[in-house]
BALOBA-1460 file (C-alpha; in Angstrom, 3 decimals):
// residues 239
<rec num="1" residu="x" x="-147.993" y="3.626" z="93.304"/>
<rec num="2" residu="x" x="-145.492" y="5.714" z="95.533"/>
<rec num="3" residu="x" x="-144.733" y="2.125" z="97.279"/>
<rec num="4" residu="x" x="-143.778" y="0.264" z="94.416"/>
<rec num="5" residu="x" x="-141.739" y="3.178" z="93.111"/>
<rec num="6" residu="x" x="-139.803" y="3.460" z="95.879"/>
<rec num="7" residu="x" x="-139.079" y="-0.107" z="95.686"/>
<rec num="8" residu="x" x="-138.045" y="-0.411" z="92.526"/>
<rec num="9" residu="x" x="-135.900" y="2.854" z="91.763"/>
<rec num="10" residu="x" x="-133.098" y="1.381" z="93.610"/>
<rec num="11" residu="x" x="-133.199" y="-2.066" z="91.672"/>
<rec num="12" residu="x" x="-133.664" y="0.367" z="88.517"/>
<rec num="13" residu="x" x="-130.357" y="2.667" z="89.628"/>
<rec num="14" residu="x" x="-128.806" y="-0.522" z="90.267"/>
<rec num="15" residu="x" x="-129.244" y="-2.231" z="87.182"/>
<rec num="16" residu="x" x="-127.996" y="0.511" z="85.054"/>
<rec num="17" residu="x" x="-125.030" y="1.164" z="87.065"/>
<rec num="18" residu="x" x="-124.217" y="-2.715" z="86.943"/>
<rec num="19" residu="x" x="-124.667" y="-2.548" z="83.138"/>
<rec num="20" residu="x" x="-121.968" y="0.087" z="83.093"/>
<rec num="21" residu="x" x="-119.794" y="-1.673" z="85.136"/>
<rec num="22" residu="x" x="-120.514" y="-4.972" z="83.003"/>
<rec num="23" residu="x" x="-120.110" y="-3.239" z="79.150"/>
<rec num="24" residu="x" x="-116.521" y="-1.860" z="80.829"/>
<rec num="25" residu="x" x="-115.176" y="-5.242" z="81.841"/>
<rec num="26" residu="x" x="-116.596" y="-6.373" z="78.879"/>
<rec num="27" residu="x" x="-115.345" y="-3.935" z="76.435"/>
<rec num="28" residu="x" x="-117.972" y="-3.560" z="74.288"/>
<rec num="29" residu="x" x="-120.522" y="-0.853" z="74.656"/>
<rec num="30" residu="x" x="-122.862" y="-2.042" z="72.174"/>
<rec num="31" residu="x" x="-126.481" y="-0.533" z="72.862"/>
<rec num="32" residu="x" x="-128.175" y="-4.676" z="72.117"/>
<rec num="33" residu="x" x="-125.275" y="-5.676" z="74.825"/>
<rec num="34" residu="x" x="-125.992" y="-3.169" z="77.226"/>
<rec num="35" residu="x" x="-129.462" y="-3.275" z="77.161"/>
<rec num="36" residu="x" x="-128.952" y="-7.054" z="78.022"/>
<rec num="37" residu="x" x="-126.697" y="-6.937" z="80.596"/>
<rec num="38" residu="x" x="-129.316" y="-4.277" z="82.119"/>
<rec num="39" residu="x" x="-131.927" y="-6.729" z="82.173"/>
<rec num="40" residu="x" x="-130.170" y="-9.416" z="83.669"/>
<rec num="41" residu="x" x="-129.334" y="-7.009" z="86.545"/>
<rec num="42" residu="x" x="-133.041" y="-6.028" z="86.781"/>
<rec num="43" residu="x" x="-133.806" y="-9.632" z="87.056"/>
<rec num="44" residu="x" x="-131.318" y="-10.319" z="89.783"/>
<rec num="45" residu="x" x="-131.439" y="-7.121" z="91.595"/>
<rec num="46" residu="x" x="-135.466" y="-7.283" z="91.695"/>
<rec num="47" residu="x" x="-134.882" y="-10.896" z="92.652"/>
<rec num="48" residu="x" x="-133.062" y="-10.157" z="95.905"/>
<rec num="49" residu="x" x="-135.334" y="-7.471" z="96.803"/>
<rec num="50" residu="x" x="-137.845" y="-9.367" z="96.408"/>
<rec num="51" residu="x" x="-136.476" y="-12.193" z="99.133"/>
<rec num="52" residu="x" x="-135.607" y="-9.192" z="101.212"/>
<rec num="53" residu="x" x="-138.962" y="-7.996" z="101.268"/>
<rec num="54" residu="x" x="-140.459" y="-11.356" z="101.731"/>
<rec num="55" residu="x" x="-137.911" y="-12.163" z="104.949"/>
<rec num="56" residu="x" x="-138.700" y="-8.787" z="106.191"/>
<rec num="57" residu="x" x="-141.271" y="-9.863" z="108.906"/>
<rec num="58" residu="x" x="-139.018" y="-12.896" z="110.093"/>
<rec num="59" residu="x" x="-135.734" y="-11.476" z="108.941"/>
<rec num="60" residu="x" x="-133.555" y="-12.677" z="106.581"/>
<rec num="61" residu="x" x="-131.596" y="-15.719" z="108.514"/>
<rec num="62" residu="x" x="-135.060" y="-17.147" z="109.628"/>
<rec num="63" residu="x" x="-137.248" y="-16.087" z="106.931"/>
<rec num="64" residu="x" x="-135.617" y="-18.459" z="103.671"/>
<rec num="65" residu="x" x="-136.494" y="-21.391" z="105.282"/>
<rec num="66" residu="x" x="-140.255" y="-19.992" z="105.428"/>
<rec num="67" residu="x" x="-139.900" y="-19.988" z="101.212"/>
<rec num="68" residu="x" x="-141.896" y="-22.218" z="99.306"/>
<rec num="69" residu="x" x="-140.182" y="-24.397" z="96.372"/>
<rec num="70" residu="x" x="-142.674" y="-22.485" z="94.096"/>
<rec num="71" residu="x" x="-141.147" y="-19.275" z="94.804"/>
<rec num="72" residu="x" x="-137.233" y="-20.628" z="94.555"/>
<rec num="73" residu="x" x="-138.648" y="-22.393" z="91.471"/>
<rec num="74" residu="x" x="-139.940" y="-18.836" z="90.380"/>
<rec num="75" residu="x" x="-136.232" y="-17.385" z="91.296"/>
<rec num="76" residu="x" x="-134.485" y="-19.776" z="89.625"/>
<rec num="77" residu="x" x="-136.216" y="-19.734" z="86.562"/>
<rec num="78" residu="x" x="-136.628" y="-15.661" z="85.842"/>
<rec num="79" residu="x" x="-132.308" y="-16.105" z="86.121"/>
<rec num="80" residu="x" x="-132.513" y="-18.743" z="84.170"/>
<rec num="81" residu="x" x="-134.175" y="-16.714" z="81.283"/>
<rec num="82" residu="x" x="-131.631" y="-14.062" z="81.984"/>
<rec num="83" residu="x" x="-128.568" y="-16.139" z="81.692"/>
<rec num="84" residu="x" x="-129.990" y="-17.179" z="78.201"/>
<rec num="85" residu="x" x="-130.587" y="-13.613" z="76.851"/>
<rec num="86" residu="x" x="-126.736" y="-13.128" z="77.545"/>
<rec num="87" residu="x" x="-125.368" y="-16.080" z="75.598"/>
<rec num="88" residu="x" x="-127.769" y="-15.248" z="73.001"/>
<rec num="89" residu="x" x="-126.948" y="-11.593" z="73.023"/>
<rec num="90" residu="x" x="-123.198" y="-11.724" z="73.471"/>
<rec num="91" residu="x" x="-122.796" y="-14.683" z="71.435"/>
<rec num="92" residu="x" x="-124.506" y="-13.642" z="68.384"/>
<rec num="93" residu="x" x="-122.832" y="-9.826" z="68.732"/>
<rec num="94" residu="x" x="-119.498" y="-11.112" z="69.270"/>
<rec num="95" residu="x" x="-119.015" y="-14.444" z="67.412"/>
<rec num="96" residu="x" x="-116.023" y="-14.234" z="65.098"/>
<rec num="97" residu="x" x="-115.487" y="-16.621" z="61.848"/>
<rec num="98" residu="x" x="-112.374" y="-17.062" z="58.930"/>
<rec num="99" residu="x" x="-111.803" y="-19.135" z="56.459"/>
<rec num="100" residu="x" x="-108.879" y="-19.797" z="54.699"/>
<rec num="101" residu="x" x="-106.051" y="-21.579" z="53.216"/>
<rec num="102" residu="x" x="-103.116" y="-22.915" z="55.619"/>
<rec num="103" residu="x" x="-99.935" y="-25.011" z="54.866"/>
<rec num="104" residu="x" x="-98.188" y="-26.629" z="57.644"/>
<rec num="105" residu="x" x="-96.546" y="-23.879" z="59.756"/>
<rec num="106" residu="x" x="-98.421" y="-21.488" z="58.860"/>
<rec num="107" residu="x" x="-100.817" y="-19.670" z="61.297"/>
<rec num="108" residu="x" x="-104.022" y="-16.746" z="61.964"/>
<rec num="109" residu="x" x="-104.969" y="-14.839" z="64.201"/>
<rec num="110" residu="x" x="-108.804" y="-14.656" z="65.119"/>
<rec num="111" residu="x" x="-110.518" y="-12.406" z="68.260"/>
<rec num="112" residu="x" x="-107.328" y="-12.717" z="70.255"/>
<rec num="113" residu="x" x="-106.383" y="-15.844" z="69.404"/>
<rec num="114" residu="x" x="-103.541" y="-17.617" z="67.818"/>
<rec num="115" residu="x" x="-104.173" y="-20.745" z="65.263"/>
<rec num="116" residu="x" x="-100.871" y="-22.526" z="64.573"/>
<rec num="117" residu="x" x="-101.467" y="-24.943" z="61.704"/>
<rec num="118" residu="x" x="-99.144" y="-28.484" z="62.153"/>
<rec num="119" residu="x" x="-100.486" y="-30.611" z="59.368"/>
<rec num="120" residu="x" x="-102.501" y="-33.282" z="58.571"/>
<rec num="121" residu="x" x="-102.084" y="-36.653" z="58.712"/>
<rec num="122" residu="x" x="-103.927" y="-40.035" z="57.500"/>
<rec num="123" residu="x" x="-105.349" y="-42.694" z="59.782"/>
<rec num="124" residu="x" x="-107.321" y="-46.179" z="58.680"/>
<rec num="125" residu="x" x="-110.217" y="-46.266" z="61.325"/>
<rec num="126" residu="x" x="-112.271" y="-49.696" z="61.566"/>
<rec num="127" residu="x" x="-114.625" y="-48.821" z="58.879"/>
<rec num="128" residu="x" x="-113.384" y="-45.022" z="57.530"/>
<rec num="129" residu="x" x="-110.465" y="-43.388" z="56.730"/>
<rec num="130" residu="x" x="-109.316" y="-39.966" z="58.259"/>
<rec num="131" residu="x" x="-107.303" y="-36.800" z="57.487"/>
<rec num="132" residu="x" x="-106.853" y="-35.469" z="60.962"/>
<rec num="133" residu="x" x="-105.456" y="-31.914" z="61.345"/>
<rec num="134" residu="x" x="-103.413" y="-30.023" z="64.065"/>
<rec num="135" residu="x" x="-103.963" y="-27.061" z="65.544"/>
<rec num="136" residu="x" x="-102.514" y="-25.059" z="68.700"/>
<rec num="137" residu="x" x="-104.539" y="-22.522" z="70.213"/>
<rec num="138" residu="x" x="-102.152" y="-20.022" z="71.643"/>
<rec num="139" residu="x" x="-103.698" y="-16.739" z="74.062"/>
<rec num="140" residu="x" x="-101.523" y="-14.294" z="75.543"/>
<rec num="141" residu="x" x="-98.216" y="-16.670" z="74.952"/>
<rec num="142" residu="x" x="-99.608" y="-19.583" z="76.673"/>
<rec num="143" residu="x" x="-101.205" y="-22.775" z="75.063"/>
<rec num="144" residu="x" x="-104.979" y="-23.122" z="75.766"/>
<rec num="145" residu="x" x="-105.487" y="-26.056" z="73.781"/>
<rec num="146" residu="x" x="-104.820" y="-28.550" z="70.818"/>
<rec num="147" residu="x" x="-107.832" y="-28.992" z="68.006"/>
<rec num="148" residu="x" x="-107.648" y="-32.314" z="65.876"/>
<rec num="149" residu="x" x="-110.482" y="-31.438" z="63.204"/>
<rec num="150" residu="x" x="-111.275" y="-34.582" z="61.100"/>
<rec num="151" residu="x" x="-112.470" y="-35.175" z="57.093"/>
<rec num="152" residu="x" x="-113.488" y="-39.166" z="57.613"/>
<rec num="153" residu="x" x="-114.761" y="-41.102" z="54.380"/>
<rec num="154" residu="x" x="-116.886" y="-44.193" z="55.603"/>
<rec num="155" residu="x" x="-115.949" y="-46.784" z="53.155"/>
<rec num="156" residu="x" x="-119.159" y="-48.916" z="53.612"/>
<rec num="157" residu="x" x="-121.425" y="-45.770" z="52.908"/>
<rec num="158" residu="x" x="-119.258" y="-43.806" z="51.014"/>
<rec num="159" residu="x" x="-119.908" y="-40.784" z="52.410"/>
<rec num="160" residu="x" x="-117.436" y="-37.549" z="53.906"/>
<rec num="161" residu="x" x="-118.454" y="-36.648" z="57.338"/>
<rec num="162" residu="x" x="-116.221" y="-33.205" z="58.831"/>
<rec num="163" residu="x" x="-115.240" y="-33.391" z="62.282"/>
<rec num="164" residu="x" x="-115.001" y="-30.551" z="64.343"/>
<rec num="165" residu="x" x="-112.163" y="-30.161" z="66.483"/>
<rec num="166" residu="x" x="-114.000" y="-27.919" z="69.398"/>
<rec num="167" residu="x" x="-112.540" y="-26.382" z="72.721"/>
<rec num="168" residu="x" x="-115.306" y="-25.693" z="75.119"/>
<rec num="169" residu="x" x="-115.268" y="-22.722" z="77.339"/>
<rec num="170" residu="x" x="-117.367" y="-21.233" z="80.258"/>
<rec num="171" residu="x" x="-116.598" y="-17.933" z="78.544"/>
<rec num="172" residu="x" x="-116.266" y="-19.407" z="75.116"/>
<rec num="173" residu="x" x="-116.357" y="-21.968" z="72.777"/>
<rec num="174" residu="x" x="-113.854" y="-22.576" z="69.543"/>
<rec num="175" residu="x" x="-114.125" y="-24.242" z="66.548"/>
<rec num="176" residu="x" x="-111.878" y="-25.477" z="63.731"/>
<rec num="177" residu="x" x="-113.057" y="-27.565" z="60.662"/>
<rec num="178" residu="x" x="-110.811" y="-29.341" z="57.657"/>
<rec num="179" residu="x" x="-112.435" y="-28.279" z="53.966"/>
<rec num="180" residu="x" x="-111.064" y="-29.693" z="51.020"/>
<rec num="181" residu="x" x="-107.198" y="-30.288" z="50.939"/>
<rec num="182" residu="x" x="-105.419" y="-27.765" z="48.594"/>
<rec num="183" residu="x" x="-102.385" y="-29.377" z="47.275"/>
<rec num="184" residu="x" x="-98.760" y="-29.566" z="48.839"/>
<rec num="185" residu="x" x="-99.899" y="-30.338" z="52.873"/>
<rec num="186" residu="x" x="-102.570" y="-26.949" z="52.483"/>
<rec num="187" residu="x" x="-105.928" y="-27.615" z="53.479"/>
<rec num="188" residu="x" x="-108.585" y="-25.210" z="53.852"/>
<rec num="189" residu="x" x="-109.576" y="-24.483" z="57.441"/>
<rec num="190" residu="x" x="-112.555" y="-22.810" z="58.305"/>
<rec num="191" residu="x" x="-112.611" y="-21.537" z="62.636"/>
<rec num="192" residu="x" x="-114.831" y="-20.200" z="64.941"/>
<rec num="193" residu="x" x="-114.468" y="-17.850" z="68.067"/>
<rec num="194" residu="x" x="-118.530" y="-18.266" z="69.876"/>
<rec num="195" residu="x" x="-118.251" y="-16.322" z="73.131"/>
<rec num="196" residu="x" x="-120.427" y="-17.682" z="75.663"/>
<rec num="197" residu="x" x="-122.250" y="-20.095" z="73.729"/>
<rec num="198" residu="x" x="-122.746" y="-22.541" z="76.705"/>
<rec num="199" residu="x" x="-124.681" y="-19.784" z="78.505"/>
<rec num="200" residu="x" x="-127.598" y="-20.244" z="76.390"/>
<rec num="201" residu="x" x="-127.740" y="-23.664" z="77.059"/>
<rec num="202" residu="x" x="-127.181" y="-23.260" z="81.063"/>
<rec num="203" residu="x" x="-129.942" y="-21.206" z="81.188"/>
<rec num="204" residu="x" x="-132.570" y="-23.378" z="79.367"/>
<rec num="205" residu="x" x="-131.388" y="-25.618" z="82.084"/>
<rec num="206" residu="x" x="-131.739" y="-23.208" z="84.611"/>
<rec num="207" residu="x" x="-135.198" y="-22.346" z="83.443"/>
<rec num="208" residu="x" x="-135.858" y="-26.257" z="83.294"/>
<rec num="209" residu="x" x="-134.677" y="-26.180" z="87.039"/>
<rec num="210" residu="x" x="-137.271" y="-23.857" z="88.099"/>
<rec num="211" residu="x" x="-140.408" y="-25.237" z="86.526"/>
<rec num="212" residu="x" x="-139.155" y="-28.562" z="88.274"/>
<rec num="213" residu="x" x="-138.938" y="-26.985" z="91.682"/>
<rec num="214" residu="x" x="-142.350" y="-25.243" z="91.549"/>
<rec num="215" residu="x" x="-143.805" y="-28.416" z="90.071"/>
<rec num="216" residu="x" x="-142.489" y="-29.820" z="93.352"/>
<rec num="217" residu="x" x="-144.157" y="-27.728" z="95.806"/>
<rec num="218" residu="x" x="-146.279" y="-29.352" z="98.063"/>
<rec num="219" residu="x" x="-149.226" y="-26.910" z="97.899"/>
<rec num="220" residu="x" x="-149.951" y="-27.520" z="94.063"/>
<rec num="221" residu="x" x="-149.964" y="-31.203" z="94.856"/>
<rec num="222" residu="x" x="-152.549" y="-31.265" z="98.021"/>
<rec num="223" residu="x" x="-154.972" y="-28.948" z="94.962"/>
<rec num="224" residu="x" x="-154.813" y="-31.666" z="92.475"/>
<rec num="225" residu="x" x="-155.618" y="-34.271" z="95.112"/>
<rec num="226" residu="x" x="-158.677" y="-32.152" z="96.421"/>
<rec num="227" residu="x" x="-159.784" y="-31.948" z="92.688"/>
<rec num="228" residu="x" x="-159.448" y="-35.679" z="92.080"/>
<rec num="229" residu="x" x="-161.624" y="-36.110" z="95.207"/>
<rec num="230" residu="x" x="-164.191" y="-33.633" z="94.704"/>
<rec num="231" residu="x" x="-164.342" y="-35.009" z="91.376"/>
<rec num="232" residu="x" x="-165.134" y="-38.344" z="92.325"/>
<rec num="233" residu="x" x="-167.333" y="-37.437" z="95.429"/>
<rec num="234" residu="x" x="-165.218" y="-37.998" z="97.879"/>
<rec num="235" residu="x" x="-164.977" y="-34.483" z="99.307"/>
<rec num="236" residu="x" x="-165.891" y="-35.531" z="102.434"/>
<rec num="237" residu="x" x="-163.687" y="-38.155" z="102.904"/>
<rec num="238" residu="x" x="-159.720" y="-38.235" z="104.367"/>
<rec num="239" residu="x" x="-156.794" y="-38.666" z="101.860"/>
């Protein structure tokens, strides 16, 4: 008990010092936020200790080579889990939404950034037609993008189908959709600020990763051949 308490008090210490660290260059000290960011420390604190303490015999330079794919696989898969809880967390805590009326020119401001409305204008596609707005994305002074959000009527179907105009983001995601048009070039306009949205999706994939890589291991693949042997009789015999 005195072992494994000494081992983990630093990763403990650690990972509440790194959440401090994280919730100030965040700026949002939020307990649900905090406590996240904590346990993805924990995770990746206790994860390096743990490779420390299994290179310790070998050291560190000779003993990763010495690591199976099922432990990486474990590794890579506990992060993976921890990136998710902090898109989930700081998506679903931060995420910022508006909707309202704009006429061309006019603009809104939403979690730091600047929506210029430009218009919309009407294109014949092949088989719909389309009201396609502009938008500029302004941050700080500088242009970060240009959204085109669509209303398209399929003539053949007859049926209204609203196209996002999205901006995807390591950090964030935005999102602007056309409602109903208002009269005099006005539509309404409906946006969305998702902060690190594509986290939660990265670390499924992550997670995915890791089950892969211990899947791979060698070891769990010479047990299933014994099995199939020694279930057929042939225990005795040579693969």
């Amino acid at each position: 008990m005195k072992w494994l308490g000494n081992m983990l008090t630093p990763v403990l210490l650690g990972s509440a010092a790194l959440a401090v660290v994280a919730g100030i260059a965040y700026g949002d000290f939020n307990w649900a936020v905090l406590a996240t960011f904590m346990l993805a420390a924990w995770v990746l604190l206790a994860g390096v200790r743990d490779i420390f303490d299994k290179t310790r015999h070998r050291g560190l330079i000779k003993g990763l080579p010495t690591l199976t794919r099922s432990y990486w696989g474990m590794q890579v898969a506990h992060l993976g889990i921890a990136v998710c809880a902090l898109g989930v967390v700081l998506s679903s805590q931060n995420s910022a939404e508006r909707d309202l009326r704009l006429a061309p020119g006019e603009s809104m401001d939403l979690a730091g950034y600047h929506f210029i409305f430009e218009g919309a204008k009407h294109f014949e596609g092949p088989n719909f037609t389309s009201d396609k707005g502009t938008i500029r994305v302004i941050r700080n002074g500088k242009e970060v993008s240009v959204l085109h959000p669509e209303k398209r009527l399929y003539t053949v179907q007859n049926s209204m189908m609203t196209e996002a105009g999205i901006d995807a983001g390591f950090t964030r995601d935005l999102y602007v959709a056309l409602g109903e048009p208002l009269g005099d070039g006005a539509w309404a306009v409906r946006v969305h600020v998702k902060p690190f949205v594509r986290w939660i999706w990265f670390g499924g994939v992550l997670t995915g990763l890791g089950g892969l890589l211990a899947a791979l291991d060698r070891r769990y693949r010479v047990k299933v051949k014994s099995r199939v042997r020694e279930a057929l009789g042939m225990s005795g015999a040579t693969a």
